[in-house]
N, CA and C of each residue as an Amber inpcrd file, in Angstrom:
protein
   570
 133.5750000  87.6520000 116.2490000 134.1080000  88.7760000 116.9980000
 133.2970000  90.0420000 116.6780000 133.0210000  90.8020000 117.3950000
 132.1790000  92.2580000 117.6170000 132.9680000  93.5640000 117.1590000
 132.8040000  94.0130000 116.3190000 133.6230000  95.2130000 116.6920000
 133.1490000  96.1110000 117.3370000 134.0560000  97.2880000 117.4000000
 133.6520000  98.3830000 118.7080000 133.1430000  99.3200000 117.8950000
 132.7810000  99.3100000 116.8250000 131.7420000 100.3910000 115.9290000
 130.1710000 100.0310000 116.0670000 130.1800000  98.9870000 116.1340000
 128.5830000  98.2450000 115.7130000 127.6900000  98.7310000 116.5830000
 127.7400000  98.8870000 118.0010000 127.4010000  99.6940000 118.6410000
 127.0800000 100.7560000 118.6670000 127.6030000 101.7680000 118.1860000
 127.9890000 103.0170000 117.7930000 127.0260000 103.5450000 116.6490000
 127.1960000 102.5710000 115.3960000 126.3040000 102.3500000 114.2400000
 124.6810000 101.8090000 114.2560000 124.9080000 101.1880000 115.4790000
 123.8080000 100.8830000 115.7090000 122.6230000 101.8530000 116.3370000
 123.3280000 102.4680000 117.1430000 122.7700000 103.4520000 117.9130000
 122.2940000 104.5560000 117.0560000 123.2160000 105.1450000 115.6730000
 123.2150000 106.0650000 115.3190000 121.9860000 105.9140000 114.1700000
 121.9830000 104.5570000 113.6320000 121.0370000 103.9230000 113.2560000
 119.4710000 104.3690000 113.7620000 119.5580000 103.7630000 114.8620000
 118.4840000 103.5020000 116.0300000 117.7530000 105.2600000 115.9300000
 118.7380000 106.2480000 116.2080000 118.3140000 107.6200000 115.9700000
 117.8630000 108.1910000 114.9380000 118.6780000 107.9690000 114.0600000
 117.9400000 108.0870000 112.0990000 116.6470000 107.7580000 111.9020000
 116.3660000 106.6890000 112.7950000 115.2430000 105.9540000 112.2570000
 114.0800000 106.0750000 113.1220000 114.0230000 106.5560000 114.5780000
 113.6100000 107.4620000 115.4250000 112.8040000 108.5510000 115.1200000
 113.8970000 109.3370000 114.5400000 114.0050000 110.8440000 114.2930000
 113.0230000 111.4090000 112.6970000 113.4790000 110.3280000 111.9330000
 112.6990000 110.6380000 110.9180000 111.0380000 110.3060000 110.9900000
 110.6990000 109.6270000 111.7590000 109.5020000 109.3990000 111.9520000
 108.4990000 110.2760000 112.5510000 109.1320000 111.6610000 112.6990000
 108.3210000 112.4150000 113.3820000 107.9730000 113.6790000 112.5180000
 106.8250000 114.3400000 112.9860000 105.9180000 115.2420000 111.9410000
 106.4600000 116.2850000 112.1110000 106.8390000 117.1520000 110.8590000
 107.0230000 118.1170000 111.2110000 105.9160000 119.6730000 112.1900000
 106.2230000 120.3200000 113.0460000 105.0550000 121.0530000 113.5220000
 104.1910000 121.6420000 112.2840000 104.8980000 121.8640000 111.4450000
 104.4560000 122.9450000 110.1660000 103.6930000 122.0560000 109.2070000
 104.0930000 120.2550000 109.4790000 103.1130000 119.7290000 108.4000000
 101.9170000 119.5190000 108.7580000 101.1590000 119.6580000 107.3960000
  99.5450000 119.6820000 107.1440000  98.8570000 118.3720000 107.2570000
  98.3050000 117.8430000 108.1060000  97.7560000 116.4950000 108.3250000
  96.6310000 116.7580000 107.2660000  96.1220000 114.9040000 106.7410000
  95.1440000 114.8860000 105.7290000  94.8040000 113.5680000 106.7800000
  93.6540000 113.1450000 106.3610000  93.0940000 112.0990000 107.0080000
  93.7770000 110.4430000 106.4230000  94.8910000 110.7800000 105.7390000
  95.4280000 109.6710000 104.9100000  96.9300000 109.5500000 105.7890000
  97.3660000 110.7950000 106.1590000  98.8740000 110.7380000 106.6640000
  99.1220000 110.6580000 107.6360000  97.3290000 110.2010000 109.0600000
  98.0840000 109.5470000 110.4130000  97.1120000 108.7200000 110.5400000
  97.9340000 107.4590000 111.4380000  97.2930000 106.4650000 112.1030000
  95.9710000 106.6320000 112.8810000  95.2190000 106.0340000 112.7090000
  93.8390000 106.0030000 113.9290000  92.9480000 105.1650000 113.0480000
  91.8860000 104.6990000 114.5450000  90.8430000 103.5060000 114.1530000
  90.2590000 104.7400000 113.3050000  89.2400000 105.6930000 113.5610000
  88.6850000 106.6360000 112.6630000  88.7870000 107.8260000 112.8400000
  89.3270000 108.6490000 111.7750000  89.5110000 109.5610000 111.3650000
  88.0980000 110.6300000 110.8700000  88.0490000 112.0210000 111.6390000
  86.9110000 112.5600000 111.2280000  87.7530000 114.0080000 111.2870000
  87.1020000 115.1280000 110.0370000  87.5210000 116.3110000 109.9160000
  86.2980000 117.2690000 110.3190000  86.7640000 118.4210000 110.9540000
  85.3120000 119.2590000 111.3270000  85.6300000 120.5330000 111.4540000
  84.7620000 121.5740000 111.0030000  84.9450000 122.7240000 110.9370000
  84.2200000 123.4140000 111.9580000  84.0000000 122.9630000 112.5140000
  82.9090000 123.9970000 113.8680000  82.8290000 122.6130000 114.9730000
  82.3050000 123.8960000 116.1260000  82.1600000 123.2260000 117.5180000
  80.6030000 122.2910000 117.4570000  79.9080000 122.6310000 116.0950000
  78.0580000 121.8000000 116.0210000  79.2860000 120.3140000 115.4640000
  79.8570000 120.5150000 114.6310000  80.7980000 119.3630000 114.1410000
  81.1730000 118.4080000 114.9270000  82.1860000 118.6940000 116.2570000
  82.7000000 117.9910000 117.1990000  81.5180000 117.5880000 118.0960000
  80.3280000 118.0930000 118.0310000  79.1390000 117.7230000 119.1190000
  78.4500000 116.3880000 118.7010000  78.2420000 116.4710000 116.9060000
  77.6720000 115.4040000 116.1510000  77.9800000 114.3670000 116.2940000
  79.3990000 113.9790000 116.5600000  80.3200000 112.9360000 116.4270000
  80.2930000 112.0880000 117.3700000  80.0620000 111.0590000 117.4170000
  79.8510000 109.4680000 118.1640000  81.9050000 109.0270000 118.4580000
  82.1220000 109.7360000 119.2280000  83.7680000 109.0360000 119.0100000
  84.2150000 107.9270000 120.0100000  85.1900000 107.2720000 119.3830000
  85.5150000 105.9670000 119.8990000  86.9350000 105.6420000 120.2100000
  87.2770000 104.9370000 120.9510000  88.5780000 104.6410000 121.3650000
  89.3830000 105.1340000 120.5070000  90.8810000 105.3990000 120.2050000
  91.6770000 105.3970000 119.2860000  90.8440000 106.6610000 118.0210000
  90.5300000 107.3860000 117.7560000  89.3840000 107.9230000 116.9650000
  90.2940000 109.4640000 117.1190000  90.5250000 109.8970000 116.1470000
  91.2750000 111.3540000 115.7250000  90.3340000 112.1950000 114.9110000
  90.2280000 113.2720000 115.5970000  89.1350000 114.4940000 115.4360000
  90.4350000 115.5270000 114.7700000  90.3860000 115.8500000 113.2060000
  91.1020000 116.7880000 112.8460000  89.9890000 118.2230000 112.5440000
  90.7390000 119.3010000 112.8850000  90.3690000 120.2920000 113.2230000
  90.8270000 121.5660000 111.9110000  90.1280000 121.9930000 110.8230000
  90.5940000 122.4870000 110.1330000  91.2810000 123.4540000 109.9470000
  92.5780000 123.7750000 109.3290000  93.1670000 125.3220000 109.7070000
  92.2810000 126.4280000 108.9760000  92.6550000 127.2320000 110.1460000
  91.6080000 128.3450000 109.8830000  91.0970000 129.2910000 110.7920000
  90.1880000 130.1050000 111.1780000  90.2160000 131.0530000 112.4030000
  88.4550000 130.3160000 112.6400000  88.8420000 130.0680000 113.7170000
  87.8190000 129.3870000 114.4920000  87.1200000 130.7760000 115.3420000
  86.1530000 131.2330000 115.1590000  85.4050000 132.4040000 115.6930000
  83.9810000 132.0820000 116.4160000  84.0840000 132.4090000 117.8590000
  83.2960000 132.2210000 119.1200000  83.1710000 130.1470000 119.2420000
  83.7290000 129.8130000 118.8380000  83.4890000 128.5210000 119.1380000
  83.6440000 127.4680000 120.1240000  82.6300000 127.2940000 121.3350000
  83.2830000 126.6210000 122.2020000  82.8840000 125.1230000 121.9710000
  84.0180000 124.8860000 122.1390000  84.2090000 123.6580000 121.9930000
  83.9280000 122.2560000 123.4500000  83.1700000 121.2470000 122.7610000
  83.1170000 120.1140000 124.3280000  83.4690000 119.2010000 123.6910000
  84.1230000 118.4700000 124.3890000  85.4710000 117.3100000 123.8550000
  85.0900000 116.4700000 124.7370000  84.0110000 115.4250000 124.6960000
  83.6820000 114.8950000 125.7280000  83.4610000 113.2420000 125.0150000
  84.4130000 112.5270000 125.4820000  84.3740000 110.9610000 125.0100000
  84.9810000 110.3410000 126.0390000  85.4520000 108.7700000 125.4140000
  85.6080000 108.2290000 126.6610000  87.1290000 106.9160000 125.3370000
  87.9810000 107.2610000 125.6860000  89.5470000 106.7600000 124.8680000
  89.7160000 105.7820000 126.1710000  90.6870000 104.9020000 125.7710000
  91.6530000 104.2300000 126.8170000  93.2170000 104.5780000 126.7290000
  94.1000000 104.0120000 127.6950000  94.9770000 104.1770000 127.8000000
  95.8590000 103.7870000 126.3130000  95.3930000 102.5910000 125.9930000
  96.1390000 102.0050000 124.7050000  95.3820000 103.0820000 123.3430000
  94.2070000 103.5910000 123.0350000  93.5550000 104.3260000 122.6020000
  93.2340000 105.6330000 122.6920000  94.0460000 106.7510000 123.0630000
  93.0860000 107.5770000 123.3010000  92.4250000 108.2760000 122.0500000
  91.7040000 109.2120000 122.0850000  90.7500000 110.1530000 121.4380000
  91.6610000 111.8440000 121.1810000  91.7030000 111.6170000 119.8540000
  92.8540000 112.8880000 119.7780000  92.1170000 113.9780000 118.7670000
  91.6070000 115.3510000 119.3100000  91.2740000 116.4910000 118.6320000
  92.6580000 117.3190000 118.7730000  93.1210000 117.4450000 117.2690000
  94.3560000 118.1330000 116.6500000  93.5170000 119.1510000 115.6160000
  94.5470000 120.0810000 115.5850000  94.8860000 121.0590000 114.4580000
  95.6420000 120.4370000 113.2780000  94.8750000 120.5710000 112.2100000
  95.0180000 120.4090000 110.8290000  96.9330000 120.5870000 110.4080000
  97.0710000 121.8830000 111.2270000  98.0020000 122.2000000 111.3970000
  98.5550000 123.3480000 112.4020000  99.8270000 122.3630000 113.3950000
  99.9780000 123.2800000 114.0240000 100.3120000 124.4510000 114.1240000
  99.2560000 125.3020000 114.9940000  99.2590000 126.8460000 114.7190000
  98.6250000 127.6430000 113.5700000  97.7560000 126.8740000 113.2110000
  96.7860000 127.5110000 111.8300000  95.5770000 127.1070000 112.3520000
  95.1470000 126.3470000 113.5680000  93.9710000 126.3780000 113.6870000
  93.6690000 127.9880000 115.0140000  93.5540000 129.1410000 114.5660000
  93.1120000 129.6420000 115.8090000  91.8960000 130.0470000 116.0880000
  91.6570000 129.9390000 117.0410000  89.9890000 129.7560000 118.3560000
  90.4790000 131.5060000 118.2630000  89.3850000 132.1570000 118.3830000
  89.5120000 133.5550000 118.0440000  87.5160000 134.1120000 118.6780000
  87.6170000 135.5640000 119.1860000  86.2870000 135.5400000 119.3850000
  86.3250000 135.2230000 121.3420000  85.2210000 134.7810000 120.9860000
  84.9340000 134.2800000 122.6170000  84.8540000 132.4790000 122.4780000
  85.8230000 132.1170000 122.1780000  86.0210000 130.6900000 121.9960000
  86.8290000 129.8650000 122.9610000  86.7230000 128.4980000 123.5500000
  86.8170000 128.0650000 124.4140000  87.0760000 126.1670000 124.0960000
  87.7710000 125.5230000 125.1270000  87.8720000 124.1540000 124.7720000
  87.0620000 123.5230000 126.6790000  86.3590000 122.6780000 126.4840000
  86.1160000 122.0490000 127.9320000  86.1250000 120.6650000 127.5040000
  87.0670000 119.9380000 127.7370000  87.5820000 118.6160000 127.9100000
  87.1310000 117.9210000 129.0990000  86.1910000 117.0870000 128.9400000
  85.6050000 115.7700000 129.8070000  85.4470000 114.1500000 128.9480000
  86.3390000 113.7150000 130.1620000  86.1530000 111.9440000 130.0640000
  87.1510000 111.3090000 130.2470000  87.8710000 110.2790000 129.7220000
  89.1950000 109.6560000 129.9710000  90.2370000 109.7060000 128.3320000
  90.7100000 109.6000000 128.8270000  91.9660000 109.3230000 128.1440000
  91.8100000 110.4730000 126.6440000  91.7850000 111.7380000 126.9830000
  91.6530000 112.4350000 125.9300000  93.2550000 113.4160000 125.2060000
  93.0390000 113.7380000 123.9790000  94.6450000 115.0970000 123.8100000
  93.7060000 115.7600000 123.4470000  94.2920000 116.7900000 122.8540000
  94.0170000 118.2550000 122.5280000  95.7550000 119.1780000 121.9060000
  95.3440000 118.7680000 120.5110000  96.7540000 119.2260000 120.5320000
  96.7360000 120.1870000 119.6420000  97.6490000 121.6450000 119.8460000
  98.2150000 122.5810000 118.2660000  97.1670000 123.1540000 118.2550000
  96.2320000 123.7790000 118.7140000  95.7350000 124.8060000 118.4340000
  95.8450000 126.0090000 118.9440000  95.9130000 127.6660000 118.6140000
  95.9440000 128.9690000 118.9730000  95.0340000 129.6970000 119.1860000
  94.9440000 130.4190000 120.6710000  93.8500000 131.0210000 121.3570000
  94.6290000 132.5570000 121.1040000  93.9030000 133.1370000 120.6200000
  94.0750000 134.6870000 120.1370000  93.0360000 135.4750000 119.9300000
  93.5810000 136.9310000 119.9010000  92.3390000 137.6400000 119.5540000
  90.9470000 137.6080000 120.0360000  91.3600000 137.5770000 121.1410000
  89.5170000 137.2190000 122.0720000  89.5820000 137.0660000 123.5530000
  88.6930000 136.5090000 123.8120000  88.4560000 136.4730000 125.3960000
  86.9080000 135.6710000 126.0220000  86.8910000 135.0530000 126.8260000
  85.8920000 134.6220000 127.1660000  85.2230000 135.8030000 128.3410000
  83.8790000 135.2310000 128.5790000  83.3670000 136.3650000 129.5550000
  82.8820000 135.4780000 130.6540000  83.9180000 134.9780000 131.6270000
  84.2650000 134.5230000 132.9220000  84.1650000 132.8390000 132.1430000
  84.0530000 132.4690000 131.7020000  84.5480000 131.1600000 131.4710000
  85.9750000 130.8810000 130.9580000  86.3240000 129.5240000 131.7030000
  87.8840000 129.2460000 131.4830000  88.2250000 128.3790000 130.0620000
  88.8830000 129.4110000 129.7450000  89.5720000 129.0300000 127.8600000
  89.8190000 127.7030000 127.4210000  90.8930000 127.0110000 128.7380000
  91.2210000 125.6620000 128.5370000  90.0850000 124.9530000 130.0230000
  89.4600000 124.0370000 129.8910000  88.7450000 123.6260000 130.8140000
  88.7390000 121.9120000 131.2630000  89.2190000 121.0780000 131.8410000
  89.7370000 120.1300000 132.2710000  88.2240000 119.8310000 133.4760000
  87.2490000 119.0330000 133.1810000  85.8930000 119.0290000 133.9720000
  86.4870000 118.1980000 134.8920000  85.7100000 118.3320000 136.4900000
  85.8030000 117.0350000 137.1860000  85.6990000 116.1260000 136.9430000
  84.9700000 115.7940000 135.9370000  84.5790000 114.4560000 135.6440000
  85.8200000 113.8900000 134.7160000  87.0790000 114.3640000 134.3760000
  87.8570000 114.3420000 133.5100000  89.0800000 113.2560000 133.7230000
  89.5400000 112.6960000 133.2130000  91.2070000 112.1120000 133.5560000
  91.9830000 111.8540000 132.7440000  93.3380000 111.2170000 132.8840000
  94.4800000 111.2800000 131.9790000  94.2270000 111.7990000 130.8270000
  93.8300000 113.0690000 130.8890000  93.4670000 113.8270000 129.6990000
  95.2140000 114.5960000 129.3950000  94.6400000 115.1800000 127.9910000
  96.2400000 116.1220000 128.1030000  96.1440000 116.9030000 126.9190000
  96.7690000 117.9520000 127.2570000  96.8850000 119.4310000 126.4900000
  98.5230000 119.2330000 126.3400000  98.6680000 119.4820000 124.5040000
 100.1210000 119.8230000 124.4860000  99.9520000 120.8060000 122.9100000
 101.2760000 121.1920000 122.7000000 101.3950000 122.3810000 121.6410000
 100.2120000 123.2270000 121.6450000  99.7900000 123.6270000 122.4560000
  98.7600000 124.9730000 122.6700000  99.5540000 126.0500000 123.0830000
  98.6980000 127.2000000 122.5500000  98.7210000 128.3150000 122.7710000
  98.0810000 129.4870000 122.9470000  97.8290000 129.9020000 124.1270000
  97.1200000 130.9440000 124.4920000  97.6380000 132.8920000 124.8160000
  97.5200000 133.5670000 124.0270000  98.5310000 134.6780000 123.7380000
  97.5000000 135.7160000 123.8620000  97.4710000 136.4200000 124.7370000
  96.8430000 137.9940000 125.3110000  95.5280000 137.5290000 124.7770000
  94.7570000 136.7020000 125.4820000  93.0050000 136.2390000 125.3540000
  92.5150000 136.8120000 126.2540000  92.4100000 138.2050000 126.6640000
  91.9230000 139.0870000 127.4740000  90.4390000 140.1030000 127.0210000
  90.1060000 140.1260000 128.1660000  88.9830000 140.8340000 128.0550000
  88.8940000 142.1410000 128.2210000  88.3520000 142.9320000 127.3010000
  88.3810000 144.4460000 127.9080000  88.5000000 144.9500000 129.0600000
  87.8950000 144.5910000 129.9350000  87.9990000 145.0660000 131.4050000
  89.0920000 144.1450000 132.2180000  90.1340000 144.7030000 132.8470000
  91.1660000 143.6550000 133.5230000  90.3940000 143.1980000 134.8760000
  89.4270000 143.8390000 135.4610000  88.6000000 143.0390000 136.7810000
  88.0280000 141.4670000 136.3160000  87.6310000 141.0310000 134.9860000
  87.2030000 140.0670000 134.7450000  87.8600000 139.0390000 134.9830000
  87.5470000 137.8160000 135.6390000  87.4750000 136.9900000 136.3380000
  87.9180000 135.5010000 135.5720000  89.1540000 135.4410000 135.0010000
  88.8950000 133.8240000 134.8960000  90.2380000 132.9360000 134.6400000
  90.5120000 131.6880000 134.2210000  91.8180000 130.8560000 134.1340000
  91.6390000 130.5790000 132.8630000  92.9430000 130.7020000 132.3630000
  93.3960000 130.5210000 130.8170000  93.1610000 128.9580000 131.0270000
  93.6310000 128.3630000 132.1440000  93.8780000 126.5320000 132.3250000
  93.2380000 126.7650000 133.0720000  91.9330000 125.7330000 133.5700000
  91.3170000 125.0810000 134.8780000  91.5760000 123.3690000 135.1530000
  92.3690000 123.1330000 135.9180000  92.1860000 121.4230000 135.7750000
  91.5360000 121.1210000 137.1470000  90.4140000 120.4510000 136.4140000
  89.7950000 119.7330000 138.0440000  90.2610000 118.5340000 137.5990000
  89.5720000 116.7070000 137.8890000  89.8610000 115.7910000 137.2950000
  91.1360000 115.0800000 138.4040000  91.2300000 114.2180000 137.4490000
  92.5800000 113.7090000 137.9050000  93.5160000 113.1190000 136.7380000
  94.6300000 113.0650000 137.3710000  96.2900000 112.5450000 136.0870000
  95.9880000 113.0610000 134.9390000  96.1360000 114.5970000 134.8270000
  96.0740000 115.1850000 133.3100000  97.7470000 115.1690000 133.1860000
  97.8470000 115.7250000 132.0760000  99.3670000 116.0550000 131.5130000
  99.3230000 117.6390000 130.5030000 100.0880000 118.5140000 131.1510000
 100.3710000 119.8680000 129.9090000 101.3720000 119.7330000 129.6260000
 101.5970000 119.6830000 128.2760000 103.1870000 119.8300000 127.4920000
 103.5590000 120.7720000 126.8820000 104.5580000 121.1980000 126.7930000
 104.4170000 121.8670000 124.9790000 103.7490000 122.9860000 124.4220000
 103.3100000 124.2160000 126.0030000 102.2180000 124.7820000 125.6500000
 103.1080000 126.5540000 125.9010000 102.1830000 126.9500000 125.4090000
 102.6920000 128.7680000 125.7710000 101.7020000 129.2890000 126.2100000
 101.9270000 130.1110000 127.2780000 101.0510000 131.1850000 127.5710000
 101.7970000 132.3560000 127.7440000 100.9020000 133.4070000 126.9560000
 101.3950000 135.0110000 127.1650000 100.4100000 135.6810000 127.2130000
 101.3640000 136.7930000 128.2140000 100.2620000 137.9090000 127.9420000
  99.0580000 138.3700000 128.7760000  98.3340000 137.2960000 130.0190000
  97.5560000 137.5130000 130.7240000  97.5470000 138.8030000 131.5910000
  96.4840000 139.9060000 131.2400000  96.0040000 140.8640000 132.2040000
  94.7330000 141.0640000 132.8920000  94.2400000 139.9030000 132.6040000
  92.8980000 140.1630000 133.8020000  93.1960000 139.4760000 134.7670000
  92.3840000 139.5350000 135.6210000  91.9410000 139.1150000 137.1140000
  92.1250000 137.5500000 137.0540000  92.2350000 136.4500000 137.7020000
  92.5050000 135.6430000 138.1510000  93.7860000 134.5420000 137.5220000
  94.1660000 133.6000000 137.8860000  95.4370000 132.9630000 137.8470000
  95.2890000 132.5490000 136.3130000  96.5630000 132.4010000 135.9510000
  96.7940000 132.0720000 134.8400000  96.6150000 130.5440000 134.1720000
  96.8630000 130.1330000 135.9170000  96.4530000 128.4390000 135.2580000
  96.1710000 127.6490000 136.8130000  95.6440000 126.8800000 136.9820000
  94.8240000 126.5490000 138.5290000  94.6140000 125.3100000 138.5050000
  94.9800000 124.4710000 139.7520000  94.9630000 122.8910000 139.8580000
  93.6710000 122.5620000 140.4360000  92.4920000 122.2060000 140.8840000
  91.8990000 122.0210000 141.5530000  92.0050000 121.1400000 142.3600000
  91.6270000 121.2080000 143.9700000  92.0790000 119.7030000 144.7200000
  90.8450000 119.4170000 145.1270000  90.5090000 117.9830000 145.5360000
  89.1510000 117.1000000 145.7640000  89.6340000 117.2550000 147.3340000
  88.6180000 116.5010000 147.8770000  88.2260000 116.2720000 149.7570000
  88.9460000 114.8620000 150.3110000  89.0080000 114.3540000 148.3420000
  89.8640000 112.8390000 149.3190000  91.1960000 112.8080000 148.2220000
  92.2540000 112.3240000 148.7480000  93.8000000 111.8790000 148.1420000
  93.1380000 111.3080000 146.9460000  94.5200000 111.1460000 146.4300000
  93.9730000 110.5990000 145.2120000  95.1900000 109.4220000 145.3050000
């Protein structure tokens, strides 16, 4: 016979065990405390260029103020694998300066890092290439990355590409000239 708790216990179970498994935003990743085929740490954008990355393959990003650094995030993950450039910790890595992310290839993240204190000069901050897909931006943040002059010209987000995903992200603060975040559309359906 069943009782009418087990269910109940089970479930609550099921959540405990859920729930605890998840990182706190504030904790400090080491190359020991997450899963991936390979693990690489890098302090600059010459860092992330060097790197040969591979399916499943986690790019940690050191906390710290990242100054003029643009960044190209350009590999090729699968669906069961993707290719994940994170912050060391979220919200301690900030891109500062005239610093920038342009994401091209498949199956990429981009997660937890802070765009502050700077501005690009007409290039777009977060950049999603045509050539791009099921890519995805989550826990970002981009907060008054403006340029001296408000006529200047550009998108905090550009997504060309196709099936990206934004989660989890903030934007504040935009006073220059063009949209804050912009879809691009192709000539044929998708």
């Amino acid at each position: 016979m069943i009782k009418k708790n087990s269910g109940i216990a089970s479930l609550l179970l099921l959540l405990a065990v859920g729930t605890s498994c998840e990182k706190s935003p504030a904790e400090k990743l080491t190359l020991n405390s997450i899963a991936c085929v390979q693990c690489h740490s890098i302090q600059s954008a010459a860092d992330l260029q060097a790197l040969s990355l591979q399916p499943g393959d986690t790019v940690i990003m050191k906390s710290g103020q990242w100054t003029n650094q643009e960044l190209t995030f350009s590999a090729q993950g699968t669906k069961q694998q993707p290719i994940v450039l994170m912050a060391e910790q979220r919200g301690a890595v900030i891109m500062k300066g005239t610093s920038s992310v342009s994401i091209t290839g498949q199956w990429l993240v981009v997660d937890g890092l802070v765009f502050q204190d700077g501005y690009t000069t007409g290039k777009n901050v977060v950049d999603f290439t045509s050539s791009s897909s099921n890519c995805r931006l989550t826990n970002t943040s981009i907060v008054d990355y403006n340029p001296p002059a408000a006529t200047t010209d550009y998108r905090w987000v550009s997504i060309n590409g196709s099936y990206h995903r934004i989660d989890h992200c903030y934007l504040k603060g935009k006073t220059h000239q063009g949209p804050t975040m912009v879809v691009w559309g192709t000539s044929k359906p998708m």
